[in-house]
N, C-alpha and C positions, 0 to 999 in steps of 0.2 A: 213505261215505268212511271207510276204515278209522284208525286212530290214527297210522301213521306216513304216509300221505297229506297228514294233519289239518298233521302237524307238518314238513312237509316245504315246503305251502304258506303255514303259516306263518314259516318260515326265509325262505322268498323274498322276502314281503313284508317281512319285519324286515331283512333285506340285501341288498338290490337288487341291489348291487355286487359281491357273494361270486359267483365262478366255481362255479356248481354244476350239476353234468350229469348228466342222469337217464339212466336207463335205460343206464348207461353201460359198453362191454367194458373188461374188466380186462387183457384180451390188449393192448392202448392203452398200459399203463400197465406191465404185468409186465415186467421185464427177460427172462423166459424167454416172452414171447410167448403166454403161455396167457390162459385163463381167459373165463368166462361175465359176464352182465352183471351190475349188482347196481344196484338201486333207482336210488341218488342215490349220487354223490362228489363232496365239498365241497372247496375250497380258499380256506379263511379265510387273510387276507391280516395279520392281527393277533392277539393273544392277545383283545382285548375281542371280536372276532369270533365265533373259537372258544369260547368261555366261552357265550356266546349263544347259540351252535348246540344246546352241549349241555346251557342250559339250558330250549333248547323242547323237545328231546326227551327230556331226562328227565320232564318236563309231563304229555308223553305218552306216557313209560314206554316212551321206547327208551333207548339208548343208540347212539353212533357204535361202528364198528371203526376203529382209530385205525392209518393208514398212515403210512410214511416216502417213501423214493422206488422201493417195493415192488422192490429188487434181491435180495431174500432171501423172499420170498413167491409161492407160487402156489396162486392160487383155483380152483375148481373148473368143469369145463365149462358145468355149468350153471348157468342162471341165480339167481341168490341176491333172490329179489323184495323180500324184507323186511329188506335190511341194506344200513348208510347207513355208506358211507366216507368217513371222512373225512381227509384228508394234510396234512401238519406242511410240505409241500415250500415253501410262503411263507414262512415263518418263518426266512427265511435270513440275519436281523443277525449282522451281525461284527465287532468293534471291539477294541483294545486296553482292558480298564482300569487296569494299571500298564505298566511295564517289564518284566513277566514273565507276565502273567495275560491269557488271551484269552476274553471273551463270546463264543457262538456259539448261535445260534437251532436249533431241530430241524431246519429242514429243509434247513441248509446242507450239501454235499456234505462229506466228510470230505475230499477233495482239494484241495478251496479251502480247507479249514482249514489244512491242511498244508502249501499255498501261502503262506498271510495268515504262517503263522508264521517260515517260510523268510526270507519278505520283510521279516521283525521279526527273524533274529536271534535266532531262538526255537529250538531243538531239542528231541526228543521225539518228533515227530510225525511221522517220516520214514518208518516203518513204514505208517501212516494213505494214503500221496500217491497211491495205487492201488486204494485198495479204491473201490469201485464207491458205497457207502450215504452215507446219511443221519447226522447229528450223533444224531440220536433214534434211529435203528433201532443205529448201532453202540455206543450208551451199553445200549440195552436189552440188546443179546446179550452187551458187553464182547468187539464188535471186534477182533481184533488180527491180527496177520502177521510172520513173519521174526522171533519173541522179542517183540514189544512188544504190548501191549493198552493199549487205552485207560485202562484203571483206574488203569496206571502214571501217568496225566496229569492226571486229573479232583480238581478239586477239592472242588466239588458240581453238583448236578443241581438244578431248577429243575420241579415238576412240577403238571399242574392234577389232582386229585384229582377225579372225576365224583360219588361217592355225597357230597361233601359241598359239592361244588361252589365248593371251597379251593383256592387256590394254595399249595403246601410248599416247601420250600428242603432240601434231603436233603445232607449234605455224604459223603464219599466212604466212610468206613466205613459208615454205614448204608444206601447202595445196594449192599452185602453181595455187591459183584463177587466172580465165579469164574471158572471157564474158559468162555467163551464162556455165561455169568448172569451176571444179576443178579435185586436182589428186584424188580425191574419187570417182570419174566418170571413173578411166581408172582402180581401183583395185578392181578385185573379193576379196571377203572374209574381206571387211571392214562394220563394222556397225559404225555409227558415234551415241555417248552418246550424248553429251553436247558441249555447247562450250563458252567461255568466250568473252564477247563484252568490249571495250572501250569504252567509249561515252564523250563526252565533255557536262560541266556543262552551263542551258540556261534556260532563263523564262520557266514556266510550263504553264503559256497564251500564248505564243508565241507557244509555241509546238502545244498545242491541238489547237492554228489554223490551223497552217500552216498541221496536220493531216486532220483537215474538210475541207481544200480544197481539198486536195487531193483525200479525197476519194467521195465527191463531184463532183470532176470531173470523175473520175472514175463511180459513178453512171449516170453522162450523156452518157460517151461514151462507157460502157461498157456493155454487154448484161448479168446484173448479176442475171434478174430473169430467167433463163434456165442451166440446168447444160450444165459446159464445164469445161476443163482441164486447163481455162488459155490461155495464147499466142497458139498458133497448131507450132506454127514455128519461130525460131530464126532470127534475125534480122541480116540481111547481110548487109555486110560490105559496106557503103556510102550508104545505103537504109532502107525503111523500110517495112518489110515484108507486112503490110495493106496494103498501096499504093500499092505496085506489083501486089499482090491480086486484088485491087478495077483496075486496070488500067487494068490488063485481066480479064476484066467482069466478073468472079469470085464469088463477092458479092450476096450474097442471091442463088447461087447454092448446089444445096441440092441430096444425094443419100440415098435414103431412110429415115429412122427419123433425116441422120445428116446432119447438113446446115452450109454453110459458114455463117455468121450471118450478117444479116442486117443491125445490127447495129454498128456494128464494125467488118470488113473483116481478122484481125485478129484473130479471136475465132472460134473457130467449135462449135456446139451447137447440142446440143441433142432437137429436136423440136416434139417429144415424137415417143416412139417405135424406138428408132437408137437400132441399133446393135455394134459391135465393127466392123464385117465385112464394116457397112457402113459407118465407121470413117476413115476406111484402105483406104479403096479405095478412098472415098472423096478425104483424104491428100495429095494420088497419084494424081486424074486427079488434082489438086489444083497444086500442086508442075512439072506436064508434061506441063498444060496451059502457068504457070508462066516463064517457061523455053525457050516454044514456041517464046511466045510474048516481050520477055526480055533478053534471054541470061542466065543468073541468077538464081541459085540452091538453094532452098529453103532445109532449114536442121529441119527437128522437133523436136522441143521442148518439145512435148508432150511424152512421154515414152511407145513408143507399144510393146508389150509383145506379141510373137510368142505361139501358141500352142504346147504346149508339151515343153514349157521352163524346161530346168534340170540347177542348179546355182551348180557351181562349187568353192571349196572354195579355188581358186589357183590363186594369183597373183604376182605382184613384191614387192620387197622386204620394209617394214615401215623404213624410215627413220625419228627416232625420239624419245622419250626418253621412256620407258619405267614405268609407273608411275601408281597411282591409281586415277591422279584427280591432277588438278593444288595445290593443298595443301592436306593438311592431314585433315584439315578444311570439305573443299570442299568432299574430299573422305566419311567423315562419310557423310554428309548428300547424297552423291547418291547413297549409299547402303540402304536410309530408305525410 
């Protein structure tokens, strides 16, 4: 029995309770319907769960690949034998802790945050009530849509550190947001819990407008009945990725089940039976055309995952405090 074997049935017995599925397709879980199987995928229901997980497998000298609600992720056809996923999607607390400030677990959907804030008389978040992810995965990319990023809102981040096997408290300059980064994008071995939002106090009519239009418009020009991962590609500097797209004929090209989308050049689309092979390659002639006919490097946004990915839990160093949770408050309730 090899070492992640070792540590895998040991996890079982150390948590009975933890939802963990072996052998398990990632096309289950992908928003874009792809992807091969991969060993194990865990769903710790608590942070003392998590912390547990990863610290049998560091034991054994793995470490997890740490998922959100994989709407921005696709894995590779094949099978990934030696790599253990793990998803933040439990982790979904949400609570007020003043009159202006919202807790929110990794795995809460950004739409129910956007909801919970509406419903408090909170604005900010109105940009958030559409997008498809995770409180974790839109803190790691810095989120955003229609003008607004998350970064504009976050007051800190709440992260478990793997190689040292620390909880950190990061408050918002030092998770060194950019356009769609952050520094949780350059560190192996960070899982992001939670993170604390500011938000300024505003009509709750005024909100849940100015949300239906947005996702209003969104439903005109977005291809949202087909799975897709979101934007395929970041948005270059003085341009806009669609346009570049649509101006190298691009629009509505298709390799195999995946298509540039018709209706918004933007989007890859699974228009049934894609592969992850034929997402790859798409991306490429998409990103060689655009480069041809423009000069202009298209960088994806979408998160493609190699075969036979091994996640290493070794990065630079956390600068940041030490802590179990911005209060003592805070801490009991994300242990329950």
């Amino acid at each position: 029995m090899n070492s992640l074997e070792l540590a895998i049935a040991e996890i079982k017995s150390a948590l009975p309770g933890m939802p963990l599925m072996e052998n398990e397709p990632m096309s289950e879980h992908s928003s874009m319907k792809v992807g091969g199987k991969v060993r194990a995928y865990a769903l710790p229901g608590d942070v003392s769960s998590l912390s547990r997980v990863c610290s049998i497998l560091k034991e054994h000298e793995h470490a997890p690949y740490m998922l959100g609600n994989c709407t921005n992720v696709v894995f590779p056809d094949e099978d990934c034998t030696e790599l253990f996923v793990m998803s933040t999607q439990r982790l979904d607390q949400l609570f007020l802790i003043d009159e202006n400030r919202i807790y929110a677990g990794a795995g809460l959907s950004l739409s129910k945050l956007a909801s919970f804030a509406q419903q408090n008389s909170l604005a900010g978040l109105e940009f958030a009530s559409g997008i498809p992810g995770s409180v974790g995965g839109g803190v790691m990319m810095n989120a955003g849509a229609y003008g607004g990023e998350l970064k504009d809102c976050i007051e800190s981040v709440v992260i478990y550190y793997l190689p040292e096997q620390k909880l950190y408290e990061l408050d918002n300059k030092q998770c060194a947001f950019a356009y769609r980064s952050s520094l949780f994008q350059k560190m192996a071995g960070c899982v992001i819990l939670s993170a604390v939002f500011k938000l300024e106090k505003g009509e709750q009519s005024a909100i849940a407008e100015k949300m239906r239009e947005l996702n209003q418009r969104r439903r005109d020009k977005q291809p949202l009945d087909l799975p897709s991962a979101g934007s395929a590609f970041k948005r270059p500097e003085g341009h806009f990725a669609a346009a570049l797209i649509e101006e190298a004929g691009m629009k509505g090209f298709a390799v195999g089940g995946a298509q540039v989308s018709e209706k918004h050049a933007g989007f890859i689309v699974n228009k049934g039976g894609a592969t992850a092979k034929d997402i790859y390659e798409l991306m490429d002639k998409v990103r060689h055309t655009v480069y041809e006919k423009s000069g202009i490097s298209l960088a994806p946004e979408i998160i493609l995952l190699p075969a036979g990915l091994k996640i290493e839990d070794k990065g630079p160093k956390v600068h940041g405090n030490a802590v179990f949770a911005t209060s003592p408050d805070v801490a009991g309730k994300m242990e329950k």
